[in-house]
N, C-alpha and C positions, 0 to 999 in steps of 0.2 A: 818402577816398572818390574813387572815379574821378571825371574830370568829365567825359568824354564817350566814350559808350560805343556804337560800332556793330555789333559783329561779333557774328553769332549765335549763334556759339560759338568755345571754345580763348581763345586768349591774342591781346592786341593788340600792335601790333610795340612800342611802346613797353613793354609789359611786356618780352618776347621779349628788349628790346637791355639793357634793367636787369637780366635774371636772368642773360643774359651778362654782363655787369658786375660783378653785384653778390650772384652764387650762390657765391662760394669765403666770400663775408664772410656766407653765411648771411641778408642781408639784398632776397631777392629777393622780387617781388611775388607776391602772389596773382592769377593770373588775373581779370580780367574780363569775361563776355559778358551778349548778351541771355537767354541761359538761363539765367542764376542766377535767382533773385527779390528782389533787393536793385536790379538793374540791367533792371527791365522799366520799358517806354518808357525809357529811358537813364538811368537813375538820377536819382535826389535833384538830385546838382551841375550834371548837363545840365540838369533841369529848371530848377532857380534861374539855371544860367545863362542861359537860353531866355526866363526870365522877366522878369530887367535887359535883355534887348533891349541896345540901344545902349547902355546906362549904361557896359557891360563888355564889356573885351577880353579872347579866350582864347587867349592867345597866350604862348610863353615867350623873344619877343624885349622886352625892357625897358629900356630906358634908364635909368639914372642919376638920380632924383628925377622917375620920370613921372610926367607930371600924370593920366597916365589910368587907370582901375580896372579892372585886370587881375586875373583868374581863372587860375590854373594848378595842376596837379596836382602834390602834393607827399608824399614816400614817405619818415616817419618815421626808419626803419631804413636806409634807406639814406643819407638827408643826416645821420644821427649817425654813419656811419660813415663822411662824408666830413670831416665837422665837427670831429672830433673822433682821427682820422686811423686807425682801429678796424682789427684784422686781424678780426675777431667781431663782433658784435652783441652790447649788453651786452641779455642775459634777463632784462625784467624783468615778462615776459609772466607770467601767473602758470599759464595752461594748466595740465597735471599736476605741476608743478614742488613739492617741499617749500616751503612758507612760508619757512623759511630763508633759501634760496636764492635767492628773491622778492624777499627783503627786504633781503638784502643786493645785489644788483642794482639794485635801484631806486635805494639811497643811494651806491651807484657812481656809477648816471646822474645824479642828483639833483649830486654832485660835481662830474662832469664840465661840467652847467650852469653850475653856478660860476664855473666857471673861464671863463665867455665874460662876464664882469662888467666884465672891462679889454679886451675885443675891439669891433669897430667894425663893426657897430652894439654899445653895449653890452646886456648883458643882468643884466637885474636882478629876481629871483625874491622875490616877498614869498612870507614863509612862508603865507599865508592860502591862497596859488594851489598852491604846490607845495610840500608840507610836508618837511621832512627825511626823517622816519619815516610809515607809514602803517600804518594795519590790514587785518587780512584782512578784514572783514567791507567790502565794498560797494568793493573793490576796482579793479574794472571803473572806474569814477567817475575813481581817479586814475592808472589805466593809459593812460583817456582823456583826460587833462586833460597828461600829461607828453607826449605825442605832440601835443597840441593847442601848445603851447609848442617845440616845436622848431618845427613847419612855420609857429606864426607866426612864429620865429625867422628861418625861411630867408626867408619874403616881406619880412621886415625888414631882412637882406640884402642880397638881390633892391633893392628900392626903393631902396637904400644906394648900394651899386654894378651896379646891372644887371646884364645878359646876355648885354650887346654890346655895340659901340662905340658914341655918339651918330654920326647919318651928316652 
């Protein structure tokens, strides 16, 4: 979900510089403005963040184990295909796509997590959170739950080694 959202309509430059980026990998954003209706008054994450006041910084310069609790916006398909070093996006959206297809995507991606077990930060999947296999019925649930697992992946990261030097 965007987290701060001012333009009242088209794309914000930061979508604009990741679909330069990140449109050959298929993995470019969705626009966000104030005309959609997911993003009036500035969506959900503006609003939570507006709501921690000082608690939280929205910033994506970080330091190295910062002490401080930072918000930033983080773009699933695109940090798995930096993650994991992808000319595509693996599909495991289920959109119009046969079940199939779905299903073996997911245990591609579901894979590919694995494989960040012995990387630093490590990453360690209980089957309870991200199952190997999954079913068609309520799917939505862990389309959302694998996306939710990389982007805390990446703040996990992020807090590891930051985004800049310490000055």
């Amino acid at each position: 979900m965007p987290t701060i959202v001012r333009n009242p309509a088209g794309q914000r430059d930061c979508e604009r510089s990741l679909r330069r980026d990140f449109h050959r990998h298929d993995a470019a954003p969705y626009p966000a403005n104030l005309g959609l209706a997911p993003f009036a008054g500035g969506g959900r994450a503006s609003r939570l963040i507006a709501a921690l006041g000082e608690r939280v910084s929205h910033t994506t310069e970080v330091v190295a184990h910062d002490p401080r609790t930072v918000a930033f916006e983080t773009y699933p398909h695109a940090a798995a295909v930096r993650l994991f070093a992808l000319e595509k996006i693996v599909r495991y959206k289920k959109k119009s796509r046969p079940w199939e297809l779905v299903l073996a995507a997911w245990s591609a991606y579901r894979h590919l997590l694995d494989g960040f077990r012995d990387a630093d930060p490590p990453l360690l999947l209980d089957e309870g959170l991200l199952p190997r296999s999954v079913s068609k019925d309520g799917y939505k649930r862990w389309d959302d739950a694998i996306d939710a697992v990389v982007c805390a992946y990446v703040a996990a990261y992020i807090w590891t080694h930051g985004t800049r030097s310490p000055e």
